[in-house]
N, C-alpha and C positions, 0 to 999 in steps of 0.2 A: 559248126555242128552244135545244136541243143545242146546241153547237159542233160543227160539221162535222169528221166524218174522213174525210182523204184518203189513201188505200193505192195506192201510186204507183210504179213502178221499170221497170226492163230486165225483159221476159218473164223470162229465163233466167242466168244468171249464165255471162254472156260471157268478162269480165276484173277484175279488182283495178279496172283503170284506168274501165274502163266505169261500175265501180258509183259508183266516186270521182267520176265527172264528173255522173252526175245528183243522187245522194241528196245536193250540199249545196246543188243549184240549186234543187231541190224544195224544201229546205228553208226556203228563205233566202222565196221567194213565200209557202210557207205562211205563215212568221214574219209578214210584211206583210199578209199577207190573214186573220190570227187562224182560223186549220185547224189543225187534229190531224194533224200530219203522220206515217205511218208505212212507212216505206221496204220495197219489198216485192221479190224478184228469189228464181227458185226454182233450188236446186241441184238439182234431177232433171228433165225433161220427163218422164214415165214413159210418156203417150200421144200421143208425137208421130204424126202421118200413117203416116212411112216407118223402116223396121228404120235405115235412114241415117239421116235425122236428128239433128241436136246435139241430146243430151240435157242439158249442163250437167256440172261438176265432182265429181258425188255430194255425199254428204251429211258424210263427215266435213272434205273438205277446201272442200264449201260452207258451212259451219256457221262455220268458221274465216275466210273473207271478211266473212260478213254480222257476225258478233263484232268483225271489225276497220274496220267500215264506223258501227258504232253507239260504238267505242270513240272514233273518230276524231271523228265527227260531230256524236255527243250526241242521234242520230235513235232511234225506236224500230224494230222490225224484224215485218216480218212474210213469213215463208213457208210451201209448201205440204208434206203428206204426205200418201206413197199405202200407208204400210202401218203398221199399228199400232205395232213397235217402232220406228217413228222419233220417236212424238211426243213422246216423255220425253226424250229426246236436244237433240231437236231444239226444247223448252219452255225449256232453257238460255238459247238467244239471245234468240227470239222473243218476242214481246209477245204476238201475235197471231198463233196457227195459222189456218193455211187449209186449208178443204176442197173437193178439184176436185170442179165440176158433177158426172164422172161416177160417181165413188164417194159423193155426199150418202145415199146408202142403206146405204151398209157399215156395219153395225152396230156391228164388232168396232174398224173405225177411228176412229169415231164417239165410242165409248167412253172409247179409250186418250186419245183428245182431249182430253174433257170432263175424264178425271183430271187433266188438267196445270194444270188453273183457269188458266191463257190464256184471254182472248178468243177465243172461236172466231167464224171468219167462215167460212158455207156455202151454197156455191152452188149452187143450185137447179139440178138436172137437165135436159138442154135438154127431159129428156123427162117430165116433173113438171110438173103443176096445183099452180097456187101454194098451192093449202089440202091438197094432199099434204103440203107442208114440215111440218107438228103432228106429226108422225112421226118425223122429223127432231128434231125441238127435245126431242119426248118421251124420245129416247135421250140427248140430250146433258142434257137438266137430271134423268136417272135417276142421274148422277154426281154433284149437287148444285152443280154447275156452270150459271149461270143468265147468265154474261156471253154472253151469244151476239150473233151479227148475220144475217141472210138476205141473201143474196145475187141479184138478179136478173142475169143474164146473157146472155136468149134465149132462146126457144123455135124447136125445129126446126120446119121448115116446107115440106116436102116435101125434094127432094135437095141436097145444098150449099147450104142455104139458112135461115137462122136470122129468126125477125124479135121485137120487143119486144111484148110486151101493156099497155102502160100501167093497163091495170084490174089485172093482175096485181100489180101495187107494191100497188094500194089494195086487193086480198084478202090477200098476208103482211101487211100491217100487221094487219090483222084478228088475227093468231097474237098480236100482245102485244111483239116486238122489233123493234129497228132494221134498217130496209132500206136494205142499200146497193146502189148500183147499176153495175154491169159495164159503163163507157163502150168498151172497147175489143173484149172478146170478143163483146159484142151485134153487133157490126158483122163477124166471121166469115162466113166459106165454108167450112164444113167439110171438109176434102178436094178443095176443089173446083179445086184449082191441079194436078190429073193428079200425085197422088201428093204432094202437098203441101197445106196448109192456107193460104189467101186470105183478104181480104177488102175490104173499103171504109172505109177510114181518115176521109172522107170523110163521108160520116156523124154520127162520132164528137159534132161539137160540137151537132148536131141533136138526136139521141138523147139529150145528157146533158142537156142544156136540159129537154127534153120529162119526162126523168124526174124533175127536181127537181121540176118545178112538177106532178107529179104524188106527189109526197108522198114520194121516197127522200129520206134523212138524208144519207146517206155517199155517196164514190165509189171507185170501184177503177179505174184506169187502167194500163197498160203504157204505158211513155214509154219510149224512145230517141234519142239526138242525132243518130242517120242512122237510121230507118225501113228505107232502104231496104239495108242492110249488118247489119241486126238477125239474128243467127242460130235466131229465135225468131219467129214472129207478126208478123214486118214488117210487111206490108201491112195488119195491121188495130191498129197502133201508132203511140199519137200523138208528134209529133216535140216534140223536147224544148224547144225554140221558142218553142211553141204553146200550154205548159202557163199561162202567167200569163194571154194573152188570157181562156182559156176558163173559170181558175178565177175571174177576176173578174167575168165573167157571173152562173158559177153563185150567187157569192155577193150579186152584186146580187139574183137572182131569190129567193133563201132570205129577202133582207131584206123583199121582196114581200110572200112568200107567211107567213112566220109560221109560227105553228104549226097554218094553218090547214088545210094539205093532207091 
């Protein structure tokens, strides 16, 4: 059985001080708990809800935090982009690019990704069949680029409303790569906060349960130390707390299940 990777942080890149306080507490569990820990916080919201919304510090003087948080920490890094010339730039810090749900179909991003040979981790469209993703994976390994991961995240489900397909983990697996799973954006309301994005935090340790023993490798989580002061996805962000109870589940449950799922 893989060792587990956990892609972990602040939605958004709040403060210096913010990232400072989770990415060595995250670490320090993974250490103890033997995960792959990869520190994750994005310098751009690019689709938040509202034109108001905190978007994050951009990309050159976010690129400069996450450099000084992996310099400090000895963590690996991973963040997201929403438009091709970021991902050369932005291949510098990161270990691991991300690709948002909503652009998994941009071809041209898609691309510039796969040239960085990073890890690409991409998350499935809330509006994408899981064996859509082969279209996906066919752009990113046309670069020769074959480190990929899939991402489940949710599927929409009528209005402000996302729910998880559990068979869907067990059809990307079918494509040939590693599934990770979206414990926190699963649990989303899209819009559903009158002009803001919501959700059920609540959830969270249900859902990820559910998904390991249904056959995800990996997880992706947004952790902050107050949820509720998160300038990003609060309501559907696990408190930083909470991270050891729920990784030590997960990894009881992987010791379970083997490589059987």
């Amino acid at each position: 059985m893989d060792k587990m990777i956990l892609i972990a942080g602040p939605c958004v890149i709040e403060s210096q001080q913010c990232l400072e306080t989770v990415a060595p507490h995250i670490a320090d569990i993974c250490d103890d708990l033997n995960i792959d820990y990869f520190f994750k916080s994005s310098f751009d919201k690019a689709n938040r809800t509202s034109v108001s919304s905190f978007r994050g510090p951009g990309m050159e003087k976010g690129i400069e935090m996450l450099q000084k948080i992996k310099d400090e920490f000895g963590v690996k890094i991973t963040t997201d982009i929403h438009e091709p010339n970021q991902a050369a730039p932005v291949a510098k810090v990161a270990d691991m690019i991300q690709i948002p749900a909503f652009l998994c179909r941009q071809t041209d991003l898609l691309i510039a990704a796969g040239q960085t040979n990073r890890i690409i981790n991409v998350k499935k469209g809330q509006f994408m069949a899981p064996w859509d993703m082969k279209n996906v994976i066919g752009k990113l390994e046309s670069t020769g680029n074959k480190k990929i991961m899939l991402c489940e995240r949710g599927t929409s489900f009528g209005y402000n409303r996302l729910v998880v397909d559990m068979a869907g983990i067990y059809e990307m697996k079918k494509l040939g790569y590693p599934i990770v799973f979206d414990a926190t954006h699963s649990v989303q309301q899209p819009g559903g906060g009158n002009g803001f994005t919501t959700g059920n935090r609540e959830y969270i340790p249900t859902l990820t349960r559910a998904a390991i023993a249904a056959g995800a490798e990996h997880l992706f989580m947004e952790v902050h130390p107050d949820p509720s002061k998160a300038l990003s996805d609060g309501p559907n962000s696990l408190e930083l707390s909470e991270v050891r109870n729920l990784l030590e589940k997960v990894v009881e449950i992987r010791n379970v299940i083997g490589d059987s799922a």
